[in-house]
N, C-alpha and C positions, 0 to 999 in steps of 0.2 A: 162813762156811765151808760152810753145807751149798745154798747158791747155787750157789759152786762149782764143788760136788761135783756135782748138777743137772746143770748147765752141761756137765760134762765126762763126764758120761752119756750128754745128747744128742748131743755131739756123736759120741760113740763110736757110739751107734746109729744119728746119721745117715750116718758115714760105710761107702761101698762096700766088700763086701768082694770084691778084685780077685783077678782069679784070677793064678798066677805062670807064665810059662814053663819049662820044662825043659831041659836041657842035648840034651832029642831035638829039640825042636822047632827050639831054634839051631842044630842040625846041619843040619836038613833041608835041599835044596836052594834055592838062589834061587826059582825058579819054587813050587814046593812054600807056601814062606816067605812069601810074599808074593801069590800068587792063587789060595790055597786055603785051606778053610776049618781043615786040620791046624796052620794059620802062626800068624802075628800077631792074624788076625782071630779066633781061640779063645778068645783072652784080653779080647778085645778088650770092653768093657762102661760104659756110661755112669756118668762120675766113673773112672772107671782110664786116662784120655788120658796121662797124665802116665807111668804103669808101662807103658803099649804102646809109647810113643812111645822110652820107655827099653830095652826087648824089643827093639825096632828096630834101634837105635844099637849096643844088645849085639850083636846077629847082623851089623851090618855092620862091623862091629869082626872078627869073627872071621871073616867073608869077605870082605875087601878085597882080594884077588886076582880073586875071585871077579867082584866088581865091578868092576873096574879100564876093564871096556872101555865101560861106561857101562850098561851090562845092569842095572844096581840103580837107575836115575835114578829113577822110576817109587816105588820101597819108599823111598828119600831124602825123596821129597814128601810121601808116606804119615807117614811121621815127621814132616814139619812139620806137617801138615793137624794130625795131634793132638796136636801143641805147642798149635797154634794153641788148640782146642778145651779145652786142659788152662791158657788163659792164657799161656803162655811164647812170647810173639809174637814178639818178640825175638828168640827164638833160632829159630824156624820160619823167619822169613824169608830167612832164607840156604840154606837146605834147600829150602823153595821153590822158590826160584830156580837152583837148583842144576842145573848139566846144559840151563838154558835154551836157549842160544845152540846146543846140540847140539841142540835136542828141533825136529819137525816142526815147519813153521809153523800145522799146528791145534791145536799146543799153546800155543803161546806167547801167544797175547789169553787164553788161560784164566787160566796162569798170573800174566801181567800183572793180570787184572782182581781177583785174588784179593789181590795184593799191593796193590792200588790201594785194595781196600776195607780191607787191614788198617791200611792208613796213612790211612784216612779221606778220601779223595782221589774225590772223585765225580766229577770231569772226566774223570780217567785213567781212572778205569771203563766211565764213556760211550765211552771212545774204543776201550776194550780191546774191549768188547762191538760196536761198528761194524767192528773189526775183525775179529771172530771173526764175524759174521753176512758178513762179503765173503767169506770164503773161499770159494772152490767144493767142491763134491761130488767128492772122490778116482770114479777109475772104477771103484774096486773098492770102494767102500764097501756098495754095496747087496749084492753079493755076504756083504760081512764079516758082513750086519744078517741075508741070508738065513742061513749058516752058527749065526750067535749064534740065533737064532730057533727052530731045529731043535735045538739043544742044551738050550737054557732055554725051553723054552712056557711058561714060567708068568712070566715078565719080562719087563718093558713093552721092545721092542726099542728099538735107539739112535736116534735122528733125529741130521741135521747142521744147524748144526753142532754138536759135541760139547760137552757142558757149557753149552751156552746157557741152560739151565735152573737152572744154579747159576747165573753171572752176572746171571740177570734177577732170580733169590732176593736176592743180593746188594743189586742196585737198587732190589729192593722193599723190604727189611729193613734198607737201610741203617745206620739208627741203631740197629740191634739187635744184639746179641754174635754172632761169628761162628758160634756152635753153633746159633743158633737162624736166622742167613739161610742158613745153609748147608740147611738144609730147605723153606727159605721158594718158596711159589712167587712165581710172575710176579703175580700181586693182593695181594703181604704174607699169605698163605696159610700156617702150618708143615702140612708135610706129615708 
């Protein structure tokens, strides 16, 4: 009995205590919601993937007008990413993939290659990642990096193509949960 009891101590201390959303922050706007730091990302804290991922789902639940013209694809994936993160692979990968076939073609080898490793799949990956290194440079892209740069001085700017850094994490960390190649660099590095 008092094994337990022990037992159910630690686990109580080891688990996170998550912070909750509010009925303000499910108001706020799409853009608000989802690329600022008043959104999703407030709550957001390592071991609570599973209650942001839920945060998510609440607010796109209650803006589905909102979303209808594909403008939430973006906070869709955001919810699978920390499925993914919280274990609920399963149910991430449809979210993932959600809005694909709509999304630019410098999304879709990211996307692919993320599904490619969730399903264990290291050819698809190689392939997703030869195809996200083919894409060319948008002509506006350097402008977007100068714009970003001026805004955030203190953030490493984008290089293209986009995400190649997760994907090469992915091929380096392969065999490792996706929480931990999702940081990994290009040498199996956690960053």
């Amino acid at each position: 009995m008092m094994t337990a009891l022990l037992a159910a101590f630690v686990l109580i201390q080891a688990a996170p205590v998550c912070p909750q959303a509010d009925s303000a922050m499910v108001a706020l706007s799409l853009h608000d919601f989802d690329q600022t730091d008043a959104g999703w990302r407030s709550v957001d804290r390592e071991g609570c993937e599973a209650g942001v991922a839920d945060v998510i789902a609440r607010f796109r639940a209650g803006h589905a007008d909102a979303m209808a013209d594909g403008s939430g694809d973006t906070l869709i994936r955001h919810e699978g990413q920390l499925r993914v993160a919280a274990g609920q692979t399963e149910a991430a990968i449809p979210l993932l993939l959600h809005g694909r076939e709509a999304e630019s073609d410098a999304t879709q080898p990211y996307v692919d290659a993320t599904v490619a490793f969730l399903h264990r799949d290291r050819p698809a990956l190689i392939a997703a990642r030869e195809r996200l290194t083919a894409l060319p440079v948008p002509p506006q892209f350097q402008r977007a990096v100068d714009g970003f740069k001026a805004s955030y001085p203190e953030l490493p700017a984008p290089t293209w193509p986009l995400n190649l850094d997760k994907v090469d994490g992915f091929i380096a960390c392969f065999d490792r949960p996706y929480s931990e190649a999702y940081v990994c660099d290009a040498e199996g590095n956690t960053q």
